[in-house]
C-alpha positions in Angstrom: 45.4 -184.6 -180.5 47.2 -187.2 -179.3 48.2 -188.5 -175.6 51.5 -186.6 -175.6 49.9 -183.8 -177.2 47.1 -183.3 -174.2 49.3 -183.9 -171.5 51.5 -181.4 -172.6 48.9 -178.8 -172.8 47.8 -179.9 -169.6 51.0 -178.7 -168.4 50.6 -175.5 -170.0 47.1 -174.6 -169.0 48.2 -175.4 -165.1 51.1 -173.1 -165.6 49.9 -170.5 -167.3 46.0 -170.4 -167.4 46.1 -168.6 -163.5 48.4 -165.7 -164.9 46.7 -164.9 -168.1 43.0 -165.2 -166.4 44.8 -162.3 -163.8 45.5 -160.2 -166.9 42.5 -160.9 -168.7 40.8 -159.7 -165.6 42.4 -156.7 -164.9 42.1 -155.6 -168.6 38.3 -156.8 -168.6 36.7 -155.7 -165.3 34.8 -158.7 -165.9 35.9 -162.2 -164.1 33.4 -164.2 -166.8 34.3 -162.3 -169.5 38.3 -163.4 -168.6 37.2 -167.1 -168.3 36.1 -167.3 -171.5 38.6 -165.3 -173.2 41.3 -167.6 -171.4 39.1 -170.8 -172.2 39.7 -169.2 -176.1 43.2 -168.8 -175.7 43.4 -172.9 -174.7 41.3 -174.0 -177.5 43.4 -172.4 -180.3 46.6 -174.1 -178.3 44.5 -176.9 -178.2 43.9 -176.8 -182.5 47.1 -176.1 -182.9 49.1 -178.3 -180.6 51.6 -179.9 -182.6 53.4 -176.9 -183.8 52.8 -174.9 -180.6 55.0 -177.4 -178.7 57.7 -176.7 -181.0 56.9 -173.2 -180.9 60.7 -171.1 -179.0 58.1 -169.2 -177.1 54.6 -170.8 -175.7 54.1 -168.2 -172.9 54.6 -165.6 -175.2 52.5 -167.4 -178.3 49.7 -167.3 -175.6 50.1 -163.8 -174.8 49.3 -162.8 -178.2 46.5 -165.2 -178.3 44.9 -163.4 -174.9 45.7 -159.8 -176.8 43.9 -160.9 -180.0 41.2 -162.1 -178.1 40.8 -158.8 -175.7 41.0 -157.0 -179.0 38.3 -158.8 -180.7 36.3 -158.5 -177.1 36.9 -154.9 -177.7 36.1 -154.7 -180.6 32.6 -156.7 -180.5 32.2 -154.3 -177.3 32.3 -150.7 -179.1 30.3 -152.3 -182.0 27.6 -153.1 -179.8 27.6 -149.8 -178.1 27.8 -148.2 -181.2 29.0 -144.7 -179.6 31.4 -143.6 -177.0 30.3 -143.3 -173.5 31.6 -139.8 -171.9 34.2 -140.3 -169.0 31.6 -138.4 -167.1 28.6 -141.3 -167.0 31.1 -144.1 -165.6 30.7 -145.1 -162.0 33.2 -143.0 -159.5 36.2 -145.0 -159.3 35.5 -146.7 -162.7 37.9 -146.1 -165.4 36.7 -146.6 -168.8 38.0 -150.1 -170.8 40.8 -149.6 -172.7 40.7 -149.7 -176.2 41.6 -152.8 -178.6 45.5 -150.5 -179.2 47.1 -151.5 -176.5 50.7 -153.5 -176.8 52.3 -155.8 -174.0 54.0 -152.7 -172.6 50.8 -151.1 -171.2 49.5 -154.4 -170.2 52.9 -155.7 -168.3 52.5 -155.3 -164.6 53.2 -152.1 -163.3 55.4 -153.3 -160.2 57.8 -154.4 -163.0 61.6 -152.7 -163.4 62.3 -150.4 -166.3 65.3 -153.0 -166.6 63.2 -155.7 -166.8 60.2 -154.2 -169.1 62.5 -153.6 -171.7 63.7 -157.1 -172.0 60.5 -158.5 -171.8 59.2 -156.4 -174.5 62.6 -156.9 -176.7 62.0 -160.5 -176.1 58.1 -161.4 -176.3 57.0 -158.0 -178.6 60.5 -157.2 -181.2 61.2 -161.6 -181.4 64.9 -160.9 -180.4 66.8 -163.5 -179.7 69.3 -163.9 -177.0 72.1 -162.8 -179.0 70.4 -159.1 -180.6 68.8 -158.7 -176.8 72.3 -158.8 -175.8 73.9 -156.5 -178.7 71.4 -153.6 -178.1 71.7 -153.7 -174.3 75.2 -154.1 -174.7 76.0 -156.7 -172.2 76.9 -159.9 -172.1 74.5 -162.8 -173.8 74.9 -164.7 -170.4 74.3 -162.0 -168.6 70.9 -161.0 -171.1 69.4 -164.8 -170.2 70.0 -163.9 -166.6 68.5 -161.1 -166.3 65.4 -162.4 -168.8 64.8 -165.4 -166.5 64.6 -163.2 -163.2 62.4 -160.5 -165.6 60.1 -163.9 -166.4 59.9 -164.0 -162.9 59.0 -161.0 -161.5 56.3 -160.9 -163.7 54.8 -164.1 -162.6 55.2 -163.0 -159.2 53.3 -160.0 -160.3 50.8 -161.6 -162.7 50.0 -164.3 -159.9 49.8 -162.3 -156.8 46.0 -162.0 -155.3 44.2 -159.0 -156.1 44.8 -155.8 -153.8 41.2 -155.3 -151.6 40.4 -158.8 -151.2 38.4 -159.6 -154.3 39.5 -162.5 -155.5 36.0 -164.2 -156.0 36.1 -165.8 -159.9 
């Protein structure tokens, strides 16, 4: 990798790495666990560098990296259980981890619009570009990056916002 190359993902990590560690988090129960999943994520961008800085979407590239790692986490996590634990035997106040199915739309912060879920998912799950977004919402494409960019942000907000209780120990 070369000097261009790091410092770019530098960039990246410091602007994204706090978000995704949140989501890993919240989908792991687990603050380690999310470490190294969001350590994960950074290596792959780190191996593939050169096209993920021509990539139209690194935030999004790095979301499916963090889902194909919680999914493979999943996965490893049910294998080594080998059964299903009932609901019953969890801790009160301990929900059960969800399973390796779940798409950006149960994993988007729940503060979030219904305006600006869907054109998160019609951007960053369905690939649309600015143009279809616009078409199937039926407004105007100026109007569809508007409301994308303040959708981008509330979810950052969301996504970057301490924990509710005080735990934010990492």
């Amino acid at each position: 990798m070369n000097h261009a190359e790091t410092q770019w993902l530098h960039a990246l990590y410091l602007t994204h790495a706090e978000p995704l560690y949140r989501l890993a988090r919240a989908r792991l129960g687990d603050p380690h666990e999310a470490q190294d999943l969001v350590q994960a994520v950074f290596l792959a961008a780190g191996q593939k560098a050169a096209t993920l800085q021509t990539h139209p979407n690194p935030l999004g590239w790095l979301l499916q990296a963090l889902q194909y790692e919680l999914s493979h986490t999943f996965s490893k996590r049910a294998r080594r259980v080998g059964r299903e634990v009932p609901l019953d035997t969890l801790p009160p106040g301990q929900a059960a981890a969800p399973g390796p199915s779940l798409g950006l739309a149960e994993v988007l912060p729940t503060q979030l619009s219904p305006r600006d879920r869907e054109i998160l998912l019609l951007y960053y799950e369905e690939g649309l570009s600015y143009q279809e977004m616009a078409d199937r919402l039926g407004i105007p494409l100026s109007t569809c990056g508007t409301r994308l960019a303040r959708a981008k942000a509330h979810c950052k907000t969301y996504l970057t916002q301490p924990p509710k209780g005080g735990d934010d120990a990492q």
